[in-house]
N, C-alpha and C positions, 0 to 999 in steps of 0.2 A: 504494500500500500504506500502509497507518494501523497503527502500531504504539503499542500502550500500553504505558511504563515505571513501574510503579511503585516508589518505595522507604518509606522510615518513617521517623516521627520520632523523638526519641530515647525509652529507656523505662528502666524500672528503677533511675531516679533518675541514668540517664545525660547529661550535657550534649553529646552529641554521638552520631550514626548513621551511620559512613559508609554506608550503603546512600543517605542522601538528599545526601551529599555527593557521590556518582557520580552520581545522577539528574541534579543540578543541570547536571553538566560536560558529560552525552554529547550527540551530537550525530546531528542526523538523517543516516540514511545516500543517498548518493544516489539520486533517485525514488523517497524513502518520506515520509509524514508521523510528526513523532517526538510524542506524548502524554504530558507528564510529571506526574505526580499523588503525590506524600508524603501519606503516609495515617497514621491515627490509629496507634498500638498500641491498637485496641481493639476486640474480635469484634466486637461490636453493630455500633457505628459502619463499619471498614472493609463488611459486609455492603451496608449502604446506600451506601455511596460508591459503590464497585466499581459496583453496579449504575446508578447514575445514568451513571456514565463509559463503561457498554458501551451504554445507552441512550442516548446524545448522540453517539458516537463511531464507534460502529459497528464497534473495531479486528477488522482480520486478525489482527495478533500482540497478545497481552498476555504481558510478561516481566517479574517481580516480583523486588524484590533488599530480601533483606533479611539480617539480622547474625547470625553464630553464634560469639559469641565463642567463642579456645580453637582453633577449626581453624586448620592451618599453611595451608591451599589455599580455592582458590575451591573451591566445591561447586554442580553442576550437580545438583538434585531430580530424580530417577526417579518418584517416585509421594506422593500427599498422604491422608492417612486422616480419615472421617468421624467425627471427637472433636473437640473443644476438654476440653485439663485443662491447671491448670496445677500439680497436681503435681511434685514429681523421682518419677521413674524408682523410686526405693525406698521409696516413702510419703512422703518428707518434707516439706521445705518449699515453700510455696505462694508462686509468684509472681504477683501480679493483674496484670491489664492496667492503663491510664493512665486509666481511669475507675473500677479496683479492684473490679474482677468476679474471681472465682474460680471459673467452669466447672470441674466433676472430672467428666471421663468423661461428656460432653452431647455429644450428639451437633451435626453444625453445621448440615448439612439434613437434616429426618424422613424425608423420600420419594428421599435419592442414593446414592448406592453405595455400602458399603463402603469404599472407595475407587476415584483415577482415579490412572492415569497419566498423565505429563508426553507433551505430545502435539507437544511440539518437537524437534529431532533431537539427542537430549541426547549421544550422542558426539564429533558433529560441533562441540558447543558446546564442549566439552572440549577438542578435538585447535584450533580455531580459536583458544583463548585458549592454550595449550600452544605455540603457532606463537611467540609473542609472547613466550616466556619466562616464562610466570606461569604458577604452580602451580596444576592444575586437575584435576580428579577428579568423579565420579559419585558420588552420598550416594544412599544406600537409605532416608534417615530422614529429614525435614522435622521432624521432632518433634511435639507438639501446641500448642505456643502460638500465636500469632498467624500467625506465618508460615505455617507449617501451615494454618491456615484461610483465607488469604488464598489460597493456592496451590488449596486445594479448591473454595474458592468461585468462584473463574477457572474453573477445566475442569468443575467441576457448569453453571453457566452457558452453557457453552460447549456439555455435552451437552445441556442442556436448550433452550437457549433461542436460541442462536447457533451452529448445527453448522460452520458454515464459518471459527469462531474454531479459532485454535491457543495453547494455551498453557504458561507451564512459568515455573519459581522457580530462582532463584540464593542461593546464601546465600553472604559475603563473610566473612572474619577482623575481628579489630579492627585499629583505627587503630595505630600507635605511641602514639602520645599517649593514647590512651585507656588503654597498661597502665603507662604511663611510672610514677607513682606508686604503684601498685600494689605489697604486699610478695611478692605470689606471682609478679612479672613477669620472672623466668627460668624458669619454668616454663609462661608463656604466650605462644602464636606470636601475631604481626604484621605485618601489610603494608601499604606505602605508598600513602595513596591513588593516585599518581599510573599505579602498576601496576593495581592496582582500576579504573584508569576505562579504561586501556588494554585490560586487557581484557575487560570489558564494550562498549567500542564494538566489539573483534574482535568477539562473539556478536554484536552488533546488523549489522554488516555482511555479516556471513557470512548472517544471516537473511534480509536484504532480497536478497542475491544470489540466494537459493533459492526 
């Protein structure tokens, strides 16, 4: 079995991602091949990656981790929608990606669905990292910025081009040290990476057992 991890580099004038500080750590599970790939924050560019990586690799699994600051839990993705924006939610301000594109409401592929669903067993991802002591839950929203189209562009691929891929997105909290300085950082939850990688190797083991 050949599994792809993906996580991200930092963005938003961030010096640090834990999503590609867990990619770094996890390890392959037994009788699986582990694929670890850090990818741009950048629609364009992740589009072409991703694809070169299912074209050379050929993965069963691709499992993407990437950052939501603000959440207390890991978040297990249900489902990714056909947009790139990087709008907020009430008009306002526009975040670019790290080559400073600003997609509003583009769609990511002309000819994909609406949207897909996460085609990995997202409760069993939950209940396997919740074994472990770490806070874990089901998110109904990926949002629209990169993660979001990272996560669409895996299962469009997947329907399109590699039926026998399965795939699905994890989004992780911030570091401590990421809100440490911060003035609003009693108001913002936290987790240590070394819970983050515990339990992301839970989901990768639980995966390769299935």
């Amino acid at each position: 079995m050949k599994i792809l991890v993906t996580g991200f580099e930092p963005f938003n004038g961030g010096w640090i991602n834990p999503s590609e500080q867990i990619v770094h750590r996890l390890k392959a599970p037994e009788g699986a091949i582990l694929i670890k790939e850090i990818l741009p924050v950048e629609f364009g560019k992740t589009t072409i990656r991703l694809q070169e990586l299912f074209r050379e690799h050929q993965p069963d699994i691709v499992l993407s981790v990437g950052q939501a600051g603000g959440r207390a839990e890991i978040g297990v993705e249900r489902v990714a929608i056909n947009i790139d924006n990087v709008k907020s939610s009430n008009g306002g301000k526009l975040l670019p990606d790290n080559a400073g594109d600003v997609p509003v409401d583009e769609p990511i592929e002309a000819d994909g669905a609406a949207a897909y669903f996460s085609t990995l067993p997202i409760w069993q991802m939950v209940e396997a990292m919740q074994k472990k002591g770490i806070p874990a839950a089901i998110s109904n929203s990926a949002g629209t910025y990169v993660c979001n189209h990272v996560m669409y562009e895996n299962l469009y691929q997947a329907a399109v081009n590699y039926p026998g891929m399965k795939a699905g997105f994890i989004h992780v909290p911030f570091l401590p040290e990421q809100i440490a300085n911060r003035e609003d950082k009693e108001r913002l939850a936290a987790m240590p990476l070394e819970d983050m990688v515990t339990a992301l190797q839970a989901v990768l083991d639980m995966l390769a057992d299935r």
